[in-house]
Backbone as a printed PyTorch tensor [residue, N CA C, xyz], in Angstrom:
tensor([[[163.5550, 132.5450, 113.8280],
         [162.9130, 133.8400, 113.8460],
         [162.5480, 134.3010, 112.4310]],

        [[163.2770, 133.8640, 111.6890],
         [163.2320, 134.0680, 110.0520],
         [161.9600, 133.7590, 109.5670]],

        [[161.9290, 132.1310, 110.3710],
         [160.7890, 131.8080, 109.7740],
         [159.1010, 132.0260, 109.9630]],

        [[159.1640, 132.5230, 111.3160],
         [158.1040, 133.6090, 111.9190],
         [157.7450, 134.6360, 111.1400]],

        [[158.9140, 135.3170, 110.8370],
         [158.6320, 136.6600, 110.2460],
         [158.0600, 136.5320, 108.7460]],

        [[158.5740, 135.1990, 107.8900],
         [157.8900, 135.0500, 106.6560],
         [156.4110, 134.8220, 106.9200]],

        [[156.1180, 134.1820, 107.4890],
         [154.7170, 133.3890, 108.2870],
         [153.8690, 134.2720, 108.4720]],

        [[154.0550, 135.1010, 108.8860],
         [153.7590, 136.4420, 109.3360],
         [153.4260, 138.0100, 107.8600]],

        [[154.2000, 137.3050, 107.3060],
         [154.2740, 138.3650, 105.7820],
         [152.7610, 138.7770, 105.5430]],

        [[152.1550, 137.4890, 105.2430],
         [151.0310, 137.6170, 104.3220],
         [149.8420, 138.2630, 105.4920]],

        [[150.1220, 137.5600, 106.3820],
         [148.6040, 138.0610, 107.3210],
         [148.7810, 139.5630, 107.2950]],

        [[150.3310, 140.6700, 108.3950],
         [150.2590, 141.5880, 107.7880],
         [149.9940, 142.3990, 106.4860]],

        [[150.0800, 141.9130, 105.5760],
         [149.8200, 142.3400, 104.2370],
         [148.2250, 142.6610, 104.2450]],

        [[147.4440, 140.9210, 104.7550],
         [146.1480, 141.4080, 105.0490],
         [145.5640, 142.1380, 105.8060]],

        [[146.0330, 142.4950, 107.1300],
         [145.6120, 143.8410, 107.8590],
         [146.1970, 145.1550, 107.1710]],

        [[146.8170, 144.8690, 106.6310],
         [147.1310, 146.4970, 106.1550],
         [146.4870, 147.1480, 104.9470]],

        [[146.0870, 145.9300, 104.0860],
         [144.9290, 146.3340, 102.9060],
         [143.5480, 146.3750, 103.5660]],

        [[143.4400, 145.3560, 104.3650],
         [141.5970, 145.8810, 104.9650],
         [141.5920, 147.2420, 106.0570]],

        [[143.0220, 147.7480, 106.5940],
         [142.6260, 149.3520, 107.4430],
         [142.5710, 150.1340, 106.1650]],

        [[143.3530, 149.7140, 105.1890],
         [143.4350, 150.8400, 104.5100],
         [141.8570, 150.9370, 103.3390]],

        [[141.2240, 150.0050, 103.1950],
         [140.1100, 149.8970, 102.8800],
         [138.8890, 150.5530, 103.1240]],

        [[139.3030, 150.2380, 105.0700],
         [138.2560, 150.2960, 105.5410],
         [138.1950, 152.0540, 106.0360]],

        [[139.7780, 152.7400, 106.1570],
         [139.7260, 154.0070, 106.2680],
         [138.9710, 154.9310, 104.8670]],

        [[139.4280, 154.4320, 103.7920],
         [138.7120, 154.9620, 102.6260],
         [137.3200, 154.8720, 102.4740]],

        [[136.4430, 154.0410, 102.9340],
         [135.5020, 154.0340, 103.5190],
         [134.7260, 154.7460, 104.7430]],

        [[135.2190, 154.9480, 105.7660],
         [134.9430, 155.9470, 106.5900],
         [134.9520, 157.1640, 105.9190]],

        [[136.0120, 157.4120, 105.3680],
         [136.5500, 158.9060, 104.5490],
         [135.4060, 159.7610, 104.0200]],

        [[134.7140, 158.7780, 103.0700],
         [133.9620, 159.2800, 101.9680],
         [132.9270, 159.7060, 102.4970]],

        [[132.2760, 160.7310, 102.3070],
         [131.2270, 161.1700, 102.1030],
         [129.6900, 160.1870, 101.7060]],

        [[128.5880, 160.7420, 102.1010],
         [127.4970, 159.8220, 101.8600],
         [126.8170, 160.2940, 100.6990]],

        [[126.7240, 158.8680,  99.7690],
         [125.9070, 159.1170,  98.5020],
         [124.9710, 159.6870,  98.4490]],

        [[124.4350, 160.7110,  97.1720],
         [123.1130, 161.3930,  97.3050],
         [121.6370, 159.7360,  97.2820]],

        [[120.3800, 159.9180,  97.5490],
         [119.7940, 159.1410,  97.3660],
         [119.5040, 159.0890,  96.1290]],

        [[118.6740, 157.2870,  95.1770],
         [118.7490, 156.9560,  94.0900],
         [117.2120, 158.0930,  93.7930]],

        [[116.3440, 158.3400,  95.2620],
         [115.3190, 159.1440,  94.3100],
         [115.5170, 160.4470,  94.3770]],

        [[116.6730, 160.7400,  94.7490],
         [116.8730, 162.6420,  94.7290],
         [117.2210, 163.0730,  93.2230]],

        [[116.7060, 163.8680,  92.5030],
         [117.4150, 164.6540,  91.5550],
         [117.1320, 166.0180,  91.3720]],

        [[117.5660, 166.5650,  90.2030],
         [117.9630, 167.7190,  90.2700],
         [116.0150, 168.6930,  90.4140]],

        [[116.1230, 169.6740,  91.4230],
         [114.9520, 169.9870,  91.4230],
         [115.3650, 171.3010,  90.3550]],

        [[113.6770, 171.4720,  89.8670],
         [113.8610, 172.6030,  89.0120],
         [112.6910, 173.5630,  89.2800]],

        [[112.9410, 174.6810,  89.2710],
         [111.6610, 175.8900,  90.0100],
         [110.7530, 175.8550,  88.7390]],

        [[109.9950, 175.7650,  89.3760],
         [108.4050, 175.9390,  88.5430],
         [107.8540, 177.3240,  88.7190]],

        [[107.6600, 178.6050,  87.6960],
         [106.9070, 179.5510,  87.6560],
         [105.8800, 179.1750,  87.2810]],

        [[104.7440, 180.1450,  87.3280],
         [103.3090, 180.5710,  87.6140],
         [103.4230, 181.4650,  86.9510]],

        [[102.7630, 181.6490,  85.6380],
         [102.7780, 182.8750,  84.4020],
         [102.0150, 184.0350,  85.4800]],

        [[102.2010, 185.5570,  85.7820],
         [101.4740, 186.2450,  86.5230],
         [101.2430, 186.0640,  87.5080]],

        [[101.8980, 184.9860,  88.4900],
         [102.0790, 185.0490,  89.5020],
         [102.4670, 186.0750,  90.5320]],

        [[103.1370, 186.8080,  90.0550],
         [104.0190, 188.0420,  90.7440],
         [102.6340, 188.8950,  90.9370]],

        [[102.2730, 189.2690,  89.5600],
         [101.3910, 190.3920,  89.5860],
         [ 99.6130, 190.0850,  90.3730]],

        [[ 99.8460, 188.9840,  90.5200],
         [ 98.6560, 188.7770,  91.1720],
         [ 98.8640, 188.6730,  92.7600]],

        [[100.2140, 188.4370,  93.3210],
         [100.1960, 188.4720,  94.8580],
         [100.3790, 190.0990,  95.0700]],

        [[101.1880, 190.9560,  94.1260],
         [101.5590, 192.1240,  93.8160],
         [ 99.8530, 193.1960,  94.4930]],

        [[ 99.5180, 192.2120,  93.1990],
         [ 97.8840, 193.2150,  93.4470],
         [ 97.4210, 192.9500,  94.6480]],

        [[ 97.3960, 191.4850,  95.1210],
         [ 96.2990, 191.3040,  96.6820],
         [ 97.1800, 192.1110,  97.4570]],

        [[ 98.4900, 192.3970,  97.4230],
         [ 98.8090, 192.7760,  98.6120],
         [ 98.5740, 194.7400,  98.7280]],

        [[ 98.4640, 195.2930,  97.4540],
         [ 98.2760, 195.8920,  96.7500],
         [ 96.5400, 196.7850,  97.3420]],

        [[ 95.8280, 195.8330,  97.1800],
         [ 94.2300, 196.2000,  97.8760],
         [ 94.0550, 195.9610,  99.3190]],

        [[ 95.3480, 195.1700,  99.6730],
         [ 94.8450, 194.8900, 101.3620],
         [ 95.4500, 196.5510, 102.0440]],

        [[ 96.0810, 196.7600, 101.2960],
         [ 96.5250, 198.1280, 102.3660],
         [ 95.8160, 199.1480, 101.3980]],

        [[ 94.8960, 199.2590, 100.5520],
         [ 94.1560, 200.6990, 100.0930],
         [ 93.3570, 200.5560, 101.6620]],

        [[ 92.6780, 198.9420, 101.8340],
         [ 91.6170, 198.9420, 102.4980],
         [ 91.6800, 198.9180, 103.8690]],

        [[ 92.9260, 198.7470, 104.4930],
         [ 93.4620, 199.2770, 105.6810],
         [ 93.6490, 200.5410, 105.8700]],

        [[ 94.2830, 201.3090, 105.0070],
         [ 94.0370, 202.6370, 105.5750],
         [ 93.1220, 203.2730, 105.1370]]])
Protein backbone atom coordinates (compact mmCIF):
# COMPACT_ATOMS: atom_id res chain seq x y z
CA UNK A 1 0.00 0.00 0.00
CA UNK A 2 3.09 2.13 0.71
CA UNK A 3 4.06 1.65 -2.45
CA UNK A 4 0.84 2.88 -4.23
CA UNK A 5 0.72 5.80 -2.26
CA UNK A 6 4.41 6.92 -3.33
CA UNK A 7 3.35 6.12 -7.04
CA UNK A 8 0.70 8.15 -6.63
CA UNK A 9 2.73 11.30 -5.01
CA UNK A 10 3.74 12.90 -8.11
CA UNK A 11 0.57 12.57 -10.34
CA UNK A 12 -1.37 14.18 -7.33
CA UNK A 13 1.10 16.87 -7.09
CA UNK A 14 0.25 17.26 -10.85
CA UNK A 15 -3.47 17.70 -10.49
CA UNK A 16 -3.17 19.94 -7.81
CA UNK A 17 -0.80 22.52 -9.57
CA UNK A 18 -2.87 22.43 -12.92
CA UNK A 19 -6.57 23.15 -10.67
CA UNK A 20 -4.78 25.52 -9.04
CA UNK A 21 -3.53 27.11 -12.28
CA UNK A 22 -6.29 26.69 -13.99
CA UNK A 23 -8.58 28.37 -11.09
CA UNK A 24 -6.25 31.49 -11.26
CA UNK A 25 -7.09 31.65 -14.61
CA UNK A 26 -10.75 31.58 -14.52
CA UNK A 27 -10.32 34.19 -11.60
CA UNK A 28 -8.85 36.95 -13.53
CA UNK A 29 -10.45 39.37 -15.14
CA UNK A 30 -10.22 40.07 -19.05
CA UNK A 31 -7.36 42.07 -20.49
CA UNK A 32 -8.07 45.53 -21.87
CA UNK A 33 -7.54 45.24 -25.84
CA UNK A 34 -3.86 45.89 -27.46
CA UNK A 35 -5.83 48.78 -29.57
CA UNK A 36 -7.73 50.44 -26.66
CA UNK A 37 -6.06 53.42 -25.02
CA UNK A 38 -6.51 56.12 -23.06
CA UNK A 39 -9.21 58.38 -24.84
CA UNK A 40 -8.79 62.05 -24.44
CA UNK A 41 -11.76 64.79 -25.03
CA UNK A 42 -11.16 66.98 -27.79
CA UNK A 43 -12.60 70.71 -27.45
CA UNK A 44 -13.76 72.96 -30.20
CA UNK A 45 -12.41 76.62 -29.38
CA UNK A 46 -16.18 78.43 -29.23
CA UNK A 47 -17.91 75.67 -29.47
CA UNK A 48 -20.17 76.35 -26.52
CA UNK A 49 -20.93 79.78 -27.72
CA UNK A 50 -21.89 78.87 -31.02
CA UNK A 51 -24.51 75.98 -30.09
CA UNK A 52 -25.32 78.63 -27.17
CA UNK A 53 -26.26 81.15 -29.93
CA UNK A 54 -28.23 78.63 -32.47
CA UNK A 55 -30.15 77.60 -29.74
CA UNK A 56 -30.34 81.10 -28.67
CA UNK A 57 -32.18 82.38 -32.24
CA UNK A 58 -34.27 79.25 -32.57
CA UNK A 59 -36.50 80.35 -29.72
CA UNK A 60 -36.40 84.45 -30.50
CA UNK A 61 -37.94 82.90 -33.75
CA UNK A 62 -40.42 80.62 -32.23
CA UNK A 63 -41.99 82.88 -30.22
Amino acid sequence: MAIVAILLLPVVTMLLYGMDRTEDWLARGPKPPRHARARHLRLIHGGRRQTANAVDQGETEAA
